[in-house]
C-alpha positions as CSV (number, residue, x, y, z in Angstrom):
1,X,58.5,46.2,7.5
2,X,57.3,49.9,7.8
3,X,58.5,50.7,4.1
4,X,56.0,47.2,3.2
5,X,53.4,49.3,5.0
6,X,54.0,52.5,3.0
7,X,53.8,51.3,0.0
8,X,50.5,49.2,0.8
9,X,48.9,52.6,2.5
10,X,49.8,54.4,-0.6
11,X,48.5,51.8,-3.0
12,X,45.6,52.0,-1.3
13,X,45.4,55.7,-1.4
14,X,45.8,55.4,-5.2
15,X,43.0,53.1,-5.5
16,X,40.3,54.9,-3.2
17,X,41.7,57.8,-6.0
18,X,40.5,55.6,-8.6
19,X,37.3,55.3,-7.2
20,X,36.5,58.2,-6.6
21,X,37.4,59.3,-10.3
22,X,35.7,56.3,-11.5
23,X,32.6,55.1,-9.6
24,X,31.7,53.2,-12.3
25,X,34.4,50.1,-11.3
26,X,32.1,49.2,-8.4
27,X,29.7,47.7,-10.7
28,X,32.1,44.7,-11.8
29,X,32.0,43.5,-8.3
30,X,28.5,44.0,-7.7
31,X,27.6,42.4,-11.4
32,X,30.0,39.8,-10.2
33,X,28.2,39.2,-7.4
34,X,24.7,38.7,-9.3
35,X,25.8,36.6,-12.2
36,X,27.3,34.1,-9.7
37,X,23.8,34.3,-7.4
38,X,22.2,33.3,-10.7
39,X,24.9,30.8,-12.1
40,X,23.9,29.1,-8.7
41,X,20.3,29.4,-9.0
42,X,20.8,27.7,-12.1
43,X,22.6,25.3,-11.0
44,X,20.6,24.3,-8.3
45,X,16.8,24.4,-10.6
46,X,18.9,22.2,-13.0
47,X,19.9,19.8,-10.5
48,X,16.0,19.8,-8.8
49,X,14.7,19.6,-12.4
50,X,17.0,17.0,-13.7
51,X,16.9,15.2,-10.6
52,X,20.4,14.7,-9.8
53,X,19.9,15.8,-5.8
54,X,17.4,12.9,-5.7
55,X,19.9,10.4,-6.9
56,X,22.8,12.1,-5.2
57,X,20.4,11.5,-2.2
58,X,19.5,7.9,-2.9
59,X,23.1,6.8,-2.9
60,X,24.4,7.1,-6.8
61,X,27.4,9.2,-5.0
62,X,28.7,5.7,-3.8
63,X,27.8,3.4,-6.8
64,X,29.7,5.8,-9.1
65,X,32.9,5.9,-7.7
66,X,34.1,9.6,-8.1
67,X,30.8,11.3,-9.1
68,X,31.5,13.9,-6.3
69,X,34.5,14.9,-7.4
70,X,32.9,15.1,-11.3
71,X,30.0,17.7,-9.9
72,X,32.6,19.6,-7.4
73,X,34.9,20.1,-10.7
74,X,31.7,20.9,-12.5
75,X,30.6,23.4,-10.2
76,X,34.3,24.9,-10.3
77,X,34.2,25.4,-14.1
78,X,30.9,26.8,-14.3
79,X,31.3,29.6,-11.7
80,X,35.0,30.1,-11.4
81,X,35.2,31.9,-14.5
82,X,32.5,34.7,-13.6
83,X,34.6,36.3,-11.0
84,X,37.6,35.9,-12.5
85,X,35.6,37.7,-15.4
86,X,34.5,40.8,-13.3
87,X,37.9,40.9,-11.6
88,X,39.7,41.5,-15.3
89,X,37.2,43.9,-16.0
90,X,37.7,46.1,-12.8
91,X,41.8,45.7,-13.0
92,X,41.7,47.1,-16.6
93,X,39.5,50.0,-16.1
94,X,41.8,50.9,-12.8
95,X,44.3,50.2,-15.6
96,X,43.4,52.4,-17.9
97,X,42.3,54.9,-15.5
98,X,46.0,55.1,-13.9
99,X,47.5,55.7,-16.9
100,X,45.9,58.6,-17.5
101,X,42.8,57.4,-20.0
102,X,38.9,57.2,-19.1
103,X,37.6,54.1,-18.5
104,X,33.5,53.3,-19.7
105,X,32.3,50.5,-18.3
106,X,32.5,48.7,-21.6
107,X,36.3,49.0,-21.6
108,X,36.3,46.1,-18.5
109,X,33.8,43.9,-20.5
110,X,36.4,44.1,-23.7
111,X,39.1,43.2,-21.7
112,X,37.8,40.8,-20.0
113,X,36.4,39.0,-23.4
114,X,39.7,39.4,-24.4
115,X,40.9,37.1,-22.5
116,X,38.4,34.4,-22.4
117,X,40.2,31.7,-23.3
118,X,42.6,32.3,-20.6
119,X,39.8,32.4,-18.0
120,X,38.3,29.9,-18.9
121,X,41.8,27.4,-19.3
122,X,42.5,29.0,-15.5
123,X,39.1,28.1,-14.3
124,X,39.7,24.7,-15.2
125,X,43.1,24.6,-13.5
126,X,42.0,26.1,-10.7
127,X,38.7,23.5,-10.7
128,X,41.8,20.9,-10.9
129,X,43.3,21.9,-8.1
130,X,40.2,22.2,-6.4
131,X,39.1,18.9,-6.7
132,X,42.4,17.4,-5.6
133,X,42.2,19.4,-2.7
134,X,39.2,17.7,-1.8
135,X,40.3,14.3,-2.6
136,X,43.1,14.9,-0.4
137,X,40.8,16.3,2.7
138,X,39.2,12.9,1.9
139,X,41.0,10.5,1.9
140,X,43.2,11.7,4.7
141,X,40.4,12.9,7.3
142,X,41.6,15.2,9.7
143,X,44.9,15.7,9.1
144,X,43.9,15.9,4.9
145,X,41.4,18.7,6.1
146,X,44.3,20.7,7.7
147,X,46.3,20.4,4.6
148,X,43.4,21.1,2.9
149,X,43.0,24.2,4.2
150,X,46.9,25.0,4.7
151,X,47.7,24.2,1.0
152,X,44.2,26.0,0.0
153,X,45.4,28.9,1.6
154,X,48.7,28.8,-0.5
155,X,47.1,28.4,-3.8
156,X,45.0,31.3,-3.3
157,X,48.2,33.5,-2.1
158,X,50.0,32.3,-5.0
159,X,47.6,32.8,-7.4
160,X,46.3,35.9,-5.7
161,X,47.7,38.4,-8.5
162,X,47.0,36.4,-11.9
């Protein structure tokens, strides 16, 4: 247990090291965090201007079996692949940086437009898995809720380092 613990402390060491060389990593998270504010701004004047909140509202959700489930994986699709984005962009510059090189800023975007297709094909498993999640919770009620959360909780364990 106490060697687990050294090895996180000194991974963490290494990374505050990173940072410190390479201030320029913060801005993935914080550009993450204002592409997403915006991805659901736009998401939300869409809805208002298209009037889908008025219909959810009104009771289409019922009429159209499954609608829910088609916005929720929607939504997943749209904004899962902006943190995954930022997140390939900061793990290659700390990449690049612990091997010895100089990341710019512009070496995270490239990376992380290198792998596009993969982010995006993930974002759509993980809106997948998402949605039947929800379904689950659902259908199930309480006890569908704790899974929810319990198996919820797995996925993003497992899937914590992809």
């Amino acid at each position: 247990m106490f060697e687990r613990l050294g090895r996180s402390f000194k991974l963490f060491k290494e990374s505050v090291a990173v940072l410190r060389q390479d201030k320029e990593i913060l801005l993935f998270p914080a550009l993450s965090g204002i592409v997403g504010l915006v991805a659901l701004a736009s998401m939300v004047f869409g809805g208002l201007a298209l009037g889908v909140f008025a219909r959810l509202a009104g009771g289409d959700v019922e009429r159209v079996p499954g609608l829910g489930y088609v916005l929720l994986f929607v939504w997943y699709v749209v904004t899962w692949p902006i943190p995954l984005s930022f997140n390939v962009a900061t793990i290659a510059s700390a990449r690049i940086r612990l091997e010895a090189g100089d990341p710019v800023v512009a070496d995270g975007f490239r990376a992380a437009n290198a792998n596009v297709g993969a982010i995006l094909m993930w974002a759509v498993v993980s809106a997948t898995v998402g949605v039947l999640l929800q379904v689950v919770a659902d259908r199930l009620k309480f006890v569908g809720v704790i899974l929810q959360r319990f198996l919820g909780a797995a996925w993003s364990i497992a899937t914590f380092f992809i």
